[in-house]
N, C-alpha and C positions, 0 to 999 in steps of 0.2 A: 424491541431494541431499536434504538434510534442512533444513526450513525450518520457525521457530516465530517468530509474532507473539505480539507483544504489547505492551500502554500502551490499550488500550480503555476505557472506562468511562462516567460519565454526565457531561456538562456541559452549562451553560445554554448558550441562543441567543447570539451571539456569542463563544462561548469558543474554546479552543484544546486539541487534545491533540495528541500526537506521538506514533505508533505505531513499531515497533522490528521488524525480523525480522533472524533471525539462520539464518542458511546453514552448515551443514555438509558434509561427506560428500565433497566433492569442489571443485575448484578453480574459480571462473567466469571462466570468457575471454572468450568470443564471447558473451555470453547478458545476458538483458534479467532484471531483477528488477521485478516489475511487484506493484501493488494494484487490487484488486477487491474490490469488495462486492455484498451482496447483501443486497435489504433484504424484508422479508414479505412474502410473495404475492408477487413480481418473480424475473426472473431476474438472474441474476450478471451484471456490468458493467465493463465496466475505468474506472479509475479515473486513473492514471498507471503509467509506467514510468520506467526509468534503463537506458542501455547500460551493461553493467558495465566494459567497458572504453573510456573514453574520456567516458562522463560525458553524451553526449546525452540530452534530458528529452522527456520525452509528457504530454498533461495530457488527459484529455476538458475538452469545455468547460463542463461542468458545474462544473467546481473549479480552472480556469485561472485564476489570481490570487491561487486563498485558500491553493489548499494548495501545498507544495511535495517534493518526491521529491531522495534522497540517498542516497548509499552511504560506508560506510569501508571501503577495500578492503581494508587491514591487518587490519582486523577480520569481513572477511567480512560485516556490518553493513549492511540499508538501514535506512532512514528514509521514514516519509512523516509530514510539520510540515501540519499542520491548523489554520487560521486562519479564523476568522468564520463560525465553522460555525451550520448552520442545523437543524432539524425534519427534512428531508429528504434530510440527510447520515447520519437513522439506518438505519445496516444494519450485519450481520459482514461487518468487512474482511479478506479475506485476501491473504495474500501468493502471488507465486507467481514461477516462474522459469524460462525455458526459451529457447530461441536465434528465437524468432520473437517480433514485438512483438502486442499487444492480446490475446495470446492465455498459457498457460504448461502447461510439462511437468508441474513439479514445483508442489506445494501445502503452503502452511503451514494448521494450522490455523486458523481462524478467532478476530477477537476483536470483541467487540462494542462498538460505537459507539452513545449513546442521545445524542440532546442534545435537550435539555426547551425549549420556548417557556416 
């Protein structure tokens, strides 16, 4: 499985972006596509996930309400929609995918999230 993120960039305090990963290599059935980040000095964190089949959501409670997790199955496509983002939403989020939830086999590369106060 081959996964690339990407829509990172800088935004102010209340802004919005919407990150993008896109899955190759092989077909996902049973497996969760999940975000994580990691921000300086911390370790990596999960973020959200999505069942890929059948559409159940995960949120930490960190970002339950602002952000939301998606997938396009026809396009192999998730999404994670970032809403009212804060100072301490900056880290690289990556993507990741694998048949167990808060955790992933496979890794996209990383994209960075800044959002400026």
């Amino acid at each position: 499985v081959q996964l690339q993120a990407s829509g990172g960039g800088l935004v102010q305090a209340g802004g919005s972006l919407r990150l993008s990963c896109a899955a190759s290599g092989r077909t996902f059935s049973n497996y969760y596509m999940g975000w994580f980040r990691q921000a300086s000095g911390k370790e990596r964190e999960f973020v959200a996930a999505i069942r890929w089949i059948g559409g159940s959501t995960y949120y930490a409670d960190a970002v339950k309400g602002r952000f939301t997790i998606s997938r396009d199955g026809a396009k192999n496509l998730g999404y994670l929609q970032m809403n009212r983002l804060q100072p301490e939403d900056t880290a690289v989020y990556y993507c990741g995918a694998g048949d167990r939830l808060y955790t992933a086999d496979y890794w996209g590369q990383g994209t960075l999230v800044t959002v400026s106060s």
